[in-house]
KOLVEX-101166 format. One line per field, with one value per residue (C-alpha): residue number from 0; residue in one letter; x, y, z. Coordinates in nm, 4 decimals, m for minus. Layout:
N
kolgu	(NUM  ...);
drengu	(A  ...);
u	(X  ...);
v	(Y  ...);
w	(Z  ...);
//
This chain:
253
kolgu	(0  1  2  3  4  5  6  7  8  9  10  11  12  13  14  15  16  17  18  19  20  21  22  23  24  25  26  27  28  29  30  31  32  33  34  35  36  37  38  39  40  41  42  43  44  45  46  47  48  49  50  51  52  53  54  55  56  57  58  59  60  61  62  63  64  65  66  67  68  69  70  71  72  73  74  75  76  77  78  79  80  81  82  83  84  85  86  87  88  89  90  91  92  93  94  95  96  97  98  99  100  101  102  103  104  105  106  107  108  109  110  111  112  113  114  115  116  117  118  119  120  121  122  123  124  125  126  127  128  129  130  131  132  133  134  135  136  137  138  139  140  141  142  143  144  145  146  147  148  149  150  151  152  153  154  155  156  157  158  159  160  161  162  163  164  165  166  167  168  169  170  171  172  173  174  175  176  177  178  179  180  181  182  183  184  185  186  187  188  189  190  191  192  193  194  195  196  197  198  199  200  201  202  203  204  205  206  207  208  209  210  211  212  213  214  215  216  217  218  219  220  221  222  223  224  225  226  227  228  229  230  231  232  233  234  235  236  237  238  239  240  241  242  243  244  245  246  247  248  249  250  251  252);
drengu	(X  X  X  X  X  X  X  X  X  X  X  X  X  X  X  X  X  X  X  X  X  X  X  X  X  X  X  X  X  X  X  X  X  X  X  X  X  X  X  X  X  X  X  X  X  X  X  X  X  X  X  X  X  X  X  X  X  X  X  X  X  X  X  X  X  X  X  X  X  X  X  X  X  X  X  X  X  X  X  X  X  X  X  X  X  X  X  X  X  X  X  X  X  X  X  X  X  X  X  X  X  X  X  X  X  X  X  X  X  X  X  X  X  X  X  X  X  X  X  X  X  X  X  X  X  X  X  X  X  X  X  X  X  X  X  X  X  X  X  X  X  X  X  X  X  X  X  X  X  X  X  X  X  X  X  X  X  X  X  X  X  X  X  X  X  X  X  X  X  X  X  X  X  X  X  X  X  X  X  X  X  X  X  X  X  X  X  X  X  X  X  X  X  X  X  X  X  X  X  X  X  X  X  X  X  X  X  X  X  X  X  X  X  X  X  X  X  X  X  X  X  X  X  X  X  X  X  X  X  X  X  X  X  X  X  X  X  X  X  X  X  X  X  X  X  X  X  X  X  X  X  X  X);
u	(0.0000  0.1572  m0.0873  m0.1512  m0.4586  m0.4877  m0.8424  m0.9048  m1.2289  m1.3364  m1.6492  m1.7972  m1.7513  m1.8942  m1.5531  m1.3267  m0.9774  m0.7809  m0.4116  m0.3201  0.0667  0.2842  0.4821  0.8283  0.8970  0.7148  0.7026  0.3787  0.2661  0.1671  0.2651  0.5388  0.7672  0.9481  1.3305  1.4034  1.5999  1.7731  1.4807  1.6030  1.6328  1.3333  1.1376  1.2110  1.0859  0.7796  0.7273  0.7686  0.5269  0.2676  0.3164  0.2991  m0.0044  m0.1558  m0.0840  m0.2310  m0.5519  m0.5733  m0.5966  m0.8329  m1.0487  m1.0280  m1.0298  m1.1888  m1.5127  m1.6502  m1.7836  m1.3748  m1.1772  m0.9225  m0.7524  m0.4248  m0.2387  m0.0044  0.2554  0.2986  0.5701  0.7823  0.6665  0.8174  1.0305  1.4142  1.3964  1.1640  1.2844  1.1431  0.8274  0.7928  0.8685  0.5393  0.3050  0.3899  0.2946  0.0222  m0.1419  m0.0484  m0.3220  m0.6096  m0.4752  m0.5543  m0.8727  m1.0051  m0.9043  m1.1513  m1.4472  m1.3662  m1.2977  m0.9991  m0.8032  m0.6839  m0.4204  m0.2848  m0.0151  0.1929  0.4121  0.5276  0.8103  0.7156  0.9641  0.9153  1.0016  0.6477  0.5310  0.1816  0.0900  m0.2101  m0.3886  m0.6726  m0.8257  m1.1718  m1.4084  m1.5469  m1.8553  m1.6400  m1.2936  m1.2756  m1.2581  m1.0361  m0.8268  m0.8200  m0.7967  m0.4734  m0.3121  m0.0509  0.2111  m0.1049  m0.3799  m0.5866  m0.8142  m1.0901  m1.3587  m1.4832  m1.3075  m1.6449  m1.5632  m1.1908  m1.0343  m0.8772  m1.1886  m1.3169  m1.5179  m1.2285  m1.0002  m0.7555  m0.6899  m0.6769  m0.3894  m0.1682  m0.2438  m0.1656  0.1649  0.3187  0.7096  0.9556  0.9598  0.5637  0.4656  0.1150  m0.0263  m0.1410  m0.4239  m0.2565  m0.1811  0.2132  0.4190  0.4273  0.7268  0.7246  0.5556  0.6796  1.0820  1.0708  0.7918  0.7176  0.4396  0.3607  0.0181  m0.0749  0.0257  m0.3245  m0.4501  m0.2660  m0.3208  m0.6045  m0.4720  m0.5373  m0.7353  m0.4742  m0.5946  m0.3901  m0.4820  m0.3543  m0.3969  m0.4500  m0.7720  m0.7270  m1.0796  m1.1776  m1.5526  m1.6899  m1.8510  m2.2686  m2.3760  m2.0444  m1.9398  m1.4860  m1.3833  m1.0218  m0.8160  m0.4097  m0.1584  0.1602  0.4543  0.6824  1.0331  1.1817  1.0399  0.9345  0.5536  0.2564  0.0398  m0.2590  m0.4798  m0.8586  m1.1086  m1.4416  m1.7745  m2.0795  m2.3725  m2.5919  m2.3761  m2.4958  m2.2113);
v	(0.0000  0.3103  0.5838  0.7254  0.9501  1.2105  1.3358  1.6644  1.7350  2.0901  2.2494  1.9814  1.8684  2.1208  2.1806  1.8826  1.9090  1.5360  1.5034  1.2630  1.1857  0.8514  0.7051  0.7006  0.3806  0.2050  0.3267  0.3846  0.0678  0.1921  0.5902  0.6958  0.8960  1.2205  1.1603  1.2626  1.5197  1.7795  2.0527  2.3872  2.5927  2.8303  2.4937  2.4100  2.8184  2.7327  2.4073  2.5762  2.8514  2.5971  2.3956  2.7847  2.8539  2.4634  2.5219  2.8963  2.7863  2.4685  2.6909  2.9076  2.6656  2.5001  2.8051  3.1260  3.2206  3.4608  3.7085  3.6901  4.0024  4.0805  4.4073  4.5961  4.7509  5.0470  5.2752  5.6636  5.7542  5.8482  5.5435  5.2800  5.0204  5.0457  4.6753  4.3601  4.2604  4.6154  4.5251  4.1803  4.3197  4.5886  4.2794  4.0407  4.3315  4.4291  4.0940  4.0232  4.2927  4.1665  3.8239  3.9528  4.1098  3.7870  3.6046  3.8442  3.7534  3.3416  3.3001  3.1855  3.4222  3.2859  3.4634  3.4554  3.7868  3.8929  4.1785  4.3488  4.6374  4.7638  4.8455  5.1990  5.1636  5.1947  4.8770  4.7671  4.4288  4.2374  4.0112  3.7275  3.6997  3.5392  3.8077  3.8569  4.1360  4.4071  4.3022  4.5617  4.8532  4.6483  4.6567  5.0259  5.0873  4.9004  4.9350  5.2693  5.2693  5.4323  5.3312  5.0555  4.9313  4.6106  4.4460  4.1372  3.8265  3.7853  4.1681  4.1277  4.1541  3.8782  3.6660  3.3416  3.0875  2.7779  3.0609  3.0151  3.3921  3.4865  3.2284  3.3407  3.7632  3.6495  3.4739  3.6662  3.7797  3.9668  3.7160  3.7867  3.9004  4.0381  3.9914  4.2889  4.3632  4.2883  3.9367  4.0526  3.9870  4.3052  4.4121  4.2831  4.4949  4.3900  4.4253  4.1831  4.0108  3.8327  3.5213  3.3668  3.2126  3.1644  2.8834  2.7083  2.5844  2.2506  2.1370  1.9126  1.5145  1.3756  1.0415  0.8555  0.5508  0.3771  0.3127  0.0421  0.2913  0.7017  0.8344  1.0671  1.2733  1.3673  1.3924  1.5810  1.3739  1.3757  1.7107  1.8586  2.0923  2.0916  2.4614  2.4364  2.1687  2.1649  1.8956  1.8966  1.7267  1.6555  1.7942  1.5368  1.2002  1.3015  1.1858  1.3532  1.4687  1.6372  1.8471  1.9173  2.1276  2.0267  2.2478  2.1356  2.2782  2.3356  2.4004  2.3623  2.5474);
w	(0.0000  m0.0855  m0.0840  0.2458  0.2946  0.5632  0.6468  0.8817  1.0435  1.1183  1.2546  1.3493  0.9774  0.7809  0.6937  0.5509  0.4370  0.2449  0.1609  m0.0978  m0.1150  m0.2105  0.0889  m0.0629  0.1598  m0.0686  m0.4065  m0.5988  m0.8234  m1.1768  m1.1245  m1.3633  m1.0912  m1.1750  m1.1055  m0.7763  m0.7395  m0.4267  m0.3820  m0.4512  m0.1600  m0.4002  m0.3633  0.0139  0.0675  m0.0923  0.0953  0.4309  0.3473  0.2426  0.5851  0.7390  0.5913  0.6170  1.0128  1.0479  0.8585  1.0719  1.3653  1.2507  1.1554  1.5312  1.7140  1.5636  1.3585  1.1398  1.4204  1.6176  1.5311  1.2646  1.3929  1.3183  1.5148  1.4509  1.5357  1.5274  1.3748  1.7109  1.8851  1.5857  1.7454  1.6230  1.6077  1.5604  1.9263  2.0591  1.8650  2.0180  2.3646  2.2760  2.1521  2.4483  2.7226  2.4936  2.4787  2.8689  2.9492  2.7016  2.8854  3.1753  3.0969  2.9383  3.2625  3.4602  3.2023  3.2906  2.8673  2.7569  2.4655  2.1364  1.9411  1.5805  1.5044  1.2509  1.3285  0.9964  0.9165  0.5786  0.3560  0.3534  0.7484  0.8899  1.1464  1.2207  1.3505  1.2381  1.4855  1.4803  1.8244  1.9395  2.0393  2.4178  2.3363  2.4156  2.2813  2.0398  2.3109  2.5024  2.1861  2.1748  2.5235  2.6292  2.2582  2.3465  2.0257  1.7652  1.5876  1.5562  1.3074  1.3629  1.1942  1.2364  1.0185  0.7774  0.6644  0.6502  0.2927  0.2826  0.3846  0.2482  0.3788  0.4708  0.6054  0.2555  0.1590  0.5374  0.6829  0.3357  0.4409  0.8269  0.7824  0.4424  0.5162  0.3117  0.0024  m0.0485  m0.3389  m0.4472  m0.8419  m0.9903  m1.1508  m1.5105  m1.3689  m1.3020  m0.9895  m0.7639  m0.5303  m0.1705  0.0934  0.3689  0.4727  0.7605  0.9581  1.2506  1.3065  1.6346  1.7807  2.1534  2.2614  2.3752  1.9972  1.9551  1.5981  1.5485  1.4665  1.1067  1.0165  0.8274  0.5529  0.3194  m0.0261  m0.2660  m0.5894  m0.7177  m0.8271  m1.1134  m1.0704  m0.7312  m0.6521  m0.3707  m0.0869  m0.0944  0.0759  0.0377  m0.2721  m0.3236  m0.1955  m0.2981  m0.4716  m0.5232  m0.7051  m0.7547  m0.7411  m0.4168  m0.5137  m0.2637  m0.4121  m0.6878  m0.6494  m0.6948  m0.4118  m0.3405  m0.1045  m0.1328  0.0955  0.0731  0.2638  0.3338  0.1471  0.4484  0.7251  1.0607  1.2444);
//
């Protein structure tokens, strides 16, 4: 058997995300392999920001919903940090006080940040964090450095339904690169960056079957419409693999 599948269950499974990938242990019987070859270190980048992203969506998914807060944070001008260590040292007594404040209210706080220096030299510091009723003034009230701007995650941007668009915007660094409008690669906006989660949302476990043999077509489970789909090939074995996000039509979370 050398096809392992790995099956993810979220929201109470309205939400179901499947990996698809040859064991290289064992070969795949009847798929022509790609020579193997060292991965690039271009290729390894990509890899890691993929298992970045995989593990910030993951997250949200577990932890957060539609009505928790997307805010950012900024910084007057006089009150930048020098450093990203100064900016760290600003989040972490920041988020010790909303800590604190959730503590009072008997609800635990969930964090996702990203603390960006843009590469004109401005910082600001984006953060997913489940919402009490009144997190947003707590937000503003303990936040010192400048502004701050929140909505909830449904009217974020970078908003879409399995969290896809919002995990790449929350963990982007200073090899990120937006499309333009005429379908060309933009400059990077960001100079250096900064990702870090609280450390309360373990990442849920994976249903793992084996399979003796790779369906070409994928068809979406009764009830259950595919949201996202991805191939490719594995630079380190060679094989192809896949990943697939599937939603239920009527949701009940």
């Amino acid at each position: 058997m050398a096809i392992k599948k790995k099956t993810y269950s979220f929201r109470g499974g309205d939400i179901i995300d499947t990996e698809e990938y040859h064991d290289g242990k064992y070969g795949a019987p009847g798929e022509k392999r790609i020579k193997r070859k060292k991965a690039t270190p271009e290729e390894m980048e990509r890899v890691n920001k993929r298992n970045k992203e995989k593990r910030c969506r993951q997250r949200m998914l577990t932890y957060f919903r539609e009505g928790d807060l997307f805010a950012t944070l900024t910084y007057k001008v006089e009150e930048r940090p020098p450093d990203m260590t100064s900016a760290k040292k600003d989040f972490s007594k920041f988020i010790r006080k909303i800590r604190t404040e959730y503590k009072k209210r008997g609800i635990e706080l969930y964090w996702i940040r990203n603390i960006e220096m843009g590469t004109r030299g401005a910082w600001h510091i984006h953060l997913i964090v489940n919402n009490t009723g009144d997190t947003a003034s707590l937000i503003q009230k303990v936040w010192e450095h400048g502004g701050v701007y929140i909505e909830s995650i449904k009217d974020s941007k970078s908003y879409d339904e399995d969290f896809t668009k919002l995990s790449s915007y929350m963990t982007k660094d200073g090899k990120t690169t937006e499309t333009k409008k005429d379908g060309t690669e933009g400059k990077p906006r960001v100079k250096e960056s900064n990702y870090s989660t609280s450390r309360n949302m373990p990442l849920p476990e994976a249903r793992v079957k084996k399979m003796t043999r790779w369906k070409k077509k994928v068809k979406p489970r009764a009830g259950y419409y595919i949201a996202h789909m991805h191939e490719g090939i594995n630079p380190a074995t060679g094989y192809r693999f896949r990943r697939v996000t599937q939603i239920r039509l009527n949701r009940r979370i």
